[in-house]
Structure formats: structure tokens, C-alpha cells
Phi, psi and omega in degrees: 000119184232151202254158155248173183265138178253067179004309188233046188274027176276001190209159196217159156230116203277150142294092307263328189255013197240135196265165183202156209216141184266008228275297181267011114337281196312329169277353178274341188217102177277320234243168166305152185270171165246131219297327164280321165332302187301310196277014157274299210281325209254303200252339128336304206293295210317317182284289177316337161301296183324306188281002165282298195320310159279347162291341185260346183125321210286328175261150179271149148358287194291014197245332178275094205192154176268143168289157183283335154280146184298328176314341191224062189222131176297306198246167196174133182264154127247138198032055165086324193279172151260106225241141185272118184270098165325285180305330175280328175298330177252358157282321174312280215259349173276001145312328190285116176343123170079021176224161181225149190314309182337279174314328206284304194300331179298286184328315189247354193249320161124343200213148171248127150342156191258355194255332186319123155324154160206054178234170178323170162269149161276110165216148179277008176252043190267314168308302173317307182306295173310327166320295209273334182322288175298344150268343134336271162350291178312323192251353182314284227262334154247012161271329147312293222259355160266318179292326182270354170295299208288306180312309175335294202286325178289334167272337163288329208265337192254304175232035159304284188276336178079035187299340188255113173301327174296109156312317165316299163307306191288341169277340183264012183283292196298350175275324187292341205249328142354288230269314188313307173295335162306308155341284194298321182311349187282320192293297186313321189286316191273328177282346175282341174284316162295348180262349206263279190338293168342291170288332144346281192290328167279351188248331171285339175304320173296350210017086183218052188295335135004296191260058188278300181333294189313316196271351189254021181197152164106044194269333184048142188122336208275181217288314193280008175249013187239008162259004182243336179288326159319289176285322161340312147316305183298305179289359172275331170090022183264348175218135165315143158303339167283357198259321222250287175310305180301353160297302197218018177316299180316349170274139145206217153277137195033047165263036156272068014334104194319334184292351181290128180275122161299144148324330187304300197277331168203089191309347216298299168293356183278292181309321194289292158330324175273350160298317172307313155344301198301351210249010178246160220254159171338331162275014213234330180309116190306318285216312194297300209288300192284007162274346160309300164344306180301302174343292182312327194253003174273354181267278187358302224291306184297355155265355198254303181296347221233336178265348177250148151005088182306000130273038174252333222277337221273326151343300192316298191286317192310331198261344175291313206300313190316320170271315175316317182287343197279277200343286196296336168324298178321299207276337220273301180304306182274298184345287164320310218261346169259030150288309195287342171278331160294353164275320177312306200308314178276350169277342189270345165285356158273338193268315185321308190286324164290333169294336173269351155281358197261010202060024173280326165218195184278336171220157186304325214262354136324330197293319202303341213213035159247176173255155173275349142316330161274001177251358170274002204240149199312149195271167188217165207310301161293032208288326188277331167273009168297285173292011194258319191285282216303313187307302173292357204263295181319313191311303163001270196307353205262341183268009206238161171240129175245146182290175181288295185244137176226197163229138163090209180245157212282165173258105181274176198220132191267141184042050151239116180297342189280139140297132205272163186307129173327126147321341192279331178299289183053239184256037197241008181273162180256113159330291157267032170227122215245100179264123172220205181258167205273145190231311212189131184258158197114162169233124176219132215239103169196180173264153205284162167205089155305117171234146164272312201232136196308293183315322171295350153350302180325313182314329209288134185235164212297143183075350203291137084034062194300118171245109165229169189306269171218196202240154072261196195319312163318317193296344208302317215250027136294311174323311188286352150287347183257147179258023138184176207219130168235125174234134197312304164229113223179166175215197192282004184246352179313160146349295185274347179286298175333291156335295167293341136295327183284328183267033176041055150266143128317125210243147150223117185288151152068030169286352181042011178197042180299280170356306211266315193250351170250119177241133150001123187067003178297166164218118178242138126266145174226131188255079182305336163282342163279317186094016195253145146244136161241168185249129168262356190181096170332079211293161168229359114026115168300305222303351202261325146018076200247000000 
């Protein structure tokens, strides 16, 4: 696959009617991309959605290719983010048996359009689906499960261990191994959407639309609760810290972004949690929380069977094993595919020193800011002064606020911190009522704790409110410190939503201004099943301020 060089590939224009969202992006790449990050995320992601679209049926042979226009691209940056093309995603993936244009904007935007269709998408490839769909399906879960074994041992032994030294090699390892995990991740994402829709649609027949929540979490297994039962461990003196990293080293800050500190590279925040860890008491251990979790979604499920037809109930369980593999397929997959950023991540600190000796750019920490077809490709005259522009362009994009969701391509605002108000919010807002969608069901009544950046984690003290921006995989072994999570931006199939279920916390998702109107020490209820926070009592405290 070879790219031309691009002055700018971190920013697009879209066309004028078509919408697009940063909402379940922003937690796979929080941070601005950087030109190599785009060329994992933007033409890698592309392919890989295809080529699951078409294993699954929805696309023809010739349709897996990047297009020629950006409009026709699943995924696509503005201003350094990375953005979801709504309207192609929900004509596509609303074809798959038992979804609507409808179900995809709720899944991936947290909210629908008040103009979203809300039928099927119309495609003539529903004979292909019903074929190749249900053999996806069938192998999905031991073909995930070799990839991620296989990704496991290649990232310990190669960039762990640093066994492989050529940065070249090793970047193109990491790319081939990108695009691989990205596949399966397309297949698991797009069938879980279709499996969540299901049950969804089965509990309202019943009409027990109550236990939605319930029946979709508390699944046990999935990959990122088992990095939180670790460090419990580590703070228990039961796992080593080198024990601990060769695991989950690859997890860090902003780590969907190559520009991201890895574990690897600075345990600091890792010794600082488990310290926190040690002083909390045996209930607090994720391993516990999540089997309570499980409890909950086996009452769920025997009350939801107990509401149907008996020739319905045989329903119930099939479709929870079915949302279990895809769950754990999902969390099993962005492991893999942010194992494979962590490899990139480590050729380009191999590569940095030789480009600045080779006179390609000016400093090692440039190489972030080539694509890798230009750092695999013959050098060409202007790399450095390339990468010097792309450098200021980010610092740029980095000052700037882009809305969450838009149509055409968005107008960003400059130095402005506030986030703009949830959609969900509308002519109901409330001063002291924060609304986004429901993540994770319960209610818990505690003080508040604003957190930005993941390394503050450590602060959260016992019964404390995790209040944040967005989530990833990393973010997991905060979660297990809050006794619930409010989050900005995200919608119910996100991460953090994800997460948070399995480890029974109340969740509320997609509030898009949590951050901005809820501060430190504040005392919230927060209603997951609702989707609500209220602030019942303000704090005045300067110091507690967040």
C-alpha cells in the first residue's frame, strides 16, 4: 500500500450534508494524531473495517480498497482528531439482520438524530450476509484468540525485551500486525453491535427495557479487568512489577496514540496506584466486584426469562453466551491492535536517532511526525523541514476545540476549555442536572473527583466519583477505584461503559460537559440506569476545586 506524501495528512473536508463524530474515537486516540499515529489509524483502520465488511458479506471483493475520496472513508481526521463517518457507517452496518440506521448512531454517537432513518439500511447483499455472517461468528472467537496469544509473545519478546533492534523491521511488523488486529476488531465490534441490538429488542418485548443494562454486562473475562485484578496484586506484593509490565506494559497514557508513554517506559504511574491500592480494603478488589457483576446479570437474565413466553426464554441464555464472546472478542482485539502501536511506538525511538544522523529531520522525536510509507521509503529532500511543519501544525490543532459531533466539516474554537453541552441536554437543562446515557446500572451518591490525565488516578479516595473527559483500556485501573464513573465522551457500547459494567460500577456515559459543570468535591448522585447525575452540594473548599 503506498501513500503519496502529504503536506497535512491529519486534517479533511468533508462534504457539506454529511455527519461525523468524534464520540467513540476519542477514546481509541485521545490525544492529537501525529502523522505516523494517521497512518496506522486512518488508511490500516480503513482497510480493516473492509475487509471485516466484506468477510462478513456486506461489501464486494472490489470494494476493499481505500477510496478515493475522504467521504468515503469509515474513519477520517479533522484537525489531528479522528473522526467516525456516521451516515456511511450507519447505511452499511444498518444492513446487518436485526439492526436499523438508528441502532449504529445510538452505538457509536450515544444519541440519534431527530431526521435519522429508522429502517433497515437497504442492500442487495443480505443473501451474502446470511452466508458468510454466521462463519464469522462460528470462528471468530478461536481466530481472536491466536491472534492475541501470538501479538502477546511478539510484543514481549520484540519490544518489551527490545529483541528486535532494526526500527524498520520492526515497524513494519507493527503495522502488518495493526491491520491484522483491526480486522478481527471490526468483526467483533460490528457483531456485538448486532448482538447488543437483540437483546435490547428482547427485553422490550417483554417489556422490561429496565433490564437492558444488566443483561449486556457482568460477562467476566474480558481483557481489561484482568489488568486491574493485577495491580491489586502488585499492591498486595503478590506480582512483581516486572511481572506486572511484561503483561500490560503497553497500556498507558494516551496509549491509542503513538505520541503516548507506554508503562514500559514510565512505571511511575503504575508504583503510584498500587500504592493507593494497598490502603483499600478487600472489598474494593475488582476480581470481587466483578463477580458480583456477573450475579447481577444472571438475576437480570432469570427475570427477563420469567417475563416471557416459554417458548421464548431458550432465547435468553443463547444470546447472553453470544454477547459474552463478542465482548470479550472486542476488549481481546484492542489489546492486540494497542500492542501493535507499541511496537510502532518503539521503531520510531529506534529510528529517531538514525534519521537525525542521516540528516532527515532535526531531532530524534521527528520521526513521529512522518508517516510510515515515508519512513519505509526512500528519503526525499524535504523530510525535515516537513516534519518541523507537521510539528507546529499539531501544537496548533492542539489549542483548538472541536465539537464532539458535526455535519460538513466542524468549525473548532480557539483556547476554549469548555465542552460543548450533551445533545442529550437540550431545552431540560439543568444547573444541577448533568444528562448523558446510561453505561452501567445503579446508583451511587459520593463526592466527586475531576480527573484529566490517567497518572492523577492515584488521588481517588475511597467512595470518591471518578469524573472524566474519556476512558481507554488503561483508564480500567482507575475505574477500579471509583465507586462510579462519569464520563463526557462515549456512548453504551464504549469502553468505558464496557468496562464498568463488568466491574458492576454505575456508569453514565456521553454527558459532553460533565468535566466543565461537575468540580472536585462536589457530592453527586449518580443514576446509571437513568443516565443522570445530580450535584446535590457544592463544594467551597478552594483546594478541592478541580
Amino acid at each position: 500500500m503506498e501513500l503519496a506524501v502529504q503536506r497535512d495528512p491529519t486534517h479533511s473536508t468533508s462534504e457539506p450534508n454529511r455527519c461525523w463524530t468524534l464520540t467513540n474515537m476519542s477514546e481509541a486516540t485521545p490525544d492529537v494524531l501525529t502523522p505516523m499515529c494517521w497512518s496506522l489509524w486512518t488508511p490500516l483502520g480503513e482497510l480493516g473495517a473492509r475487509r471485516a465488511w466484506h468477510e462478513l458479506g456486506l461489501l464486494p471483493r472490489s470494494m476493499v480498497r481505500l477510496p478515493a475520496d475522504v467521504n468515503g472513508f469509515v474513519m477520517a481526521p479533522f484537525y489531528g482528531r479522528q473522526a467516525i463517518n456516521v451516515d456511511l457507517l450507519a447505511t452499511l452496518m444498518g444492513a446487518l439482520p436485526g439492526t436499523s440506521r438508528q441502532d449504529v448512531e445510538r452505538d457509536f454517537m450515544g444519541t440519534v438524530r431527530s431526521d435519522a432513518p429508522s429502517d433497515r439500511a437497504p442492500s442487495g447483499r443480505l443473501p451474502f450476509i446470511l452466508l458468510r455472517a454466521p462463519l464469522v461468528l462460528a470462528r471468530l472467537d478461536s481466530r481472536v484468540g491466536a491472534l492475541y496469544t501470538d501479538q502477546l509473545e511478539w510484543w514481549r519478546r520484540d519490544v518489551f525485551h527490545r529483541g528486535q533492534p532494526d526500527g524498520q523491521a520492526l515497524l513494519v511488523a507493527a503495522r502488518d500486525r495493526f491491520l491484522a488486529a483491526m480486522t478481527l476488531h471490526a468483526h467483533g465490534r460490528f457483531l456485538s453491535q448486532a448482538v447488543q441490538g437483540a437483546i435490547l429488542k428482547l427485553a422490550a418485548s417483554a417489556g422490561a427495557g429496565h433490564l437492558a443494562t444488566g443483561l449486556y454486562s457482568g460477562f467476566g473475562g474480558v481483557a481489561e479487568t484482568a489488568v486491574a485484578e493485577d495491580l491489586w496484586e502488585l499492591s498486595r506484593d503478590r506480582l512483581t512489577e516486572h511481572e506486572f509490565l511484561s503483561r500490560h506494559g503497553f497500556h498507558g497514557h494516551d496509549e491509542g496514540n503513538v505520541s503516548g508513554v507506554p508503562w514500559r517506559s514510565d512505571p511511575a504511574p503504575i508504583r503510584a496506584l498500587a500504592t493507593t491500592l494497598a490502603g483499600r480494603t478487600e472489598a474494593s478488589r475488582p476480581r470481587l466486584r466483578e463477580q458480583a457483576a456477573q450475579r447481577q446479570r444472571q438475576a437480570a437474565e432469570q427475570e427477563l426469562r420469567e417475563l416471557l413466553p416459554r417458548s421464548r426464554r431458550p432465547a435468553v441464555a443463547a444470546l447472553g453466551r453470544l454477547a459474552r464472546r463478542q465482548i470479550r472478542c472486542v476488549e481481546r482485539t484492542k489489546a492486540a491492535f494497542l500492542m501493535a502501536i507499541d511496537g510502532a511506538r518503539a521503531a520510531g525511538t529506534l529510528l529517531g536517532p538514525e534519521l537525525v544522523a542521516a540528516g532527515r529531520v532535526h531531532e530524534p522525536a521527528d520521526a513521529l511526525f512522518l508517516t510510515i510509507p515515508e519512513l519505509l521509503g526512500d528519503p526525499f529532500p524535504d523530510s525535515a523541514e516537513l516534519a518541523t511543519f507537521r510539528r507546529g501544525l499539531r501544537d496548533h490543532y492542539r489549542t483548538l476545540t472541536v465539537p464532539t459531533t458535526w455535519v460538513g466539516t466542524p468549525t473548532p474554537a480557539d483556547d476554549t476549555p469548555v465542552h460543548p453541552v450533551s445533545p442529550t441536554v437540550g431545552e431540560s437543562f439543568k444547573a444541577d442536572l448533568v444528562i448523558g446515557a446510561p453505561g452501567s446500572s445503579g446508583e451511587v451518591t459520593g463526592r466527586a473527583r475531576v480527573i484529566t490525565r490517567l497518572d492523577e488516578a492515584y488521588a481517588l479516595d475511597e467512595g470518591e466519583i471518578l469524573i472524566c473527559r474519556h476512558t481507554d483500556p488503561a483508564w480500567v485501573v482507575a475505574m477500579s477505584l471509583a465507586d462510579a464513573l462519569v464520563i463526557d465522551i462515549g456512548a453504551a457500547s464504549s469502553h468505558g461503559a464496557i468496562v464498568a459494567r463488568e466491574l458492576g460500577i454505575p456508569c453514565v456515559i456521553g454527558t459532553g460537559d460533565g468535566t466543565d459543570r461537575i468540580r472536585t468535591g462536589d457530592l453527586v448522585a449518580v443514576d446509571g440506569t437513568r443516565g443522570e447525575v445530580r450535584i446535590l452540594e457544592r463544594q467551597t473548599s478552594p483546594e478541592l476545586s478541580g
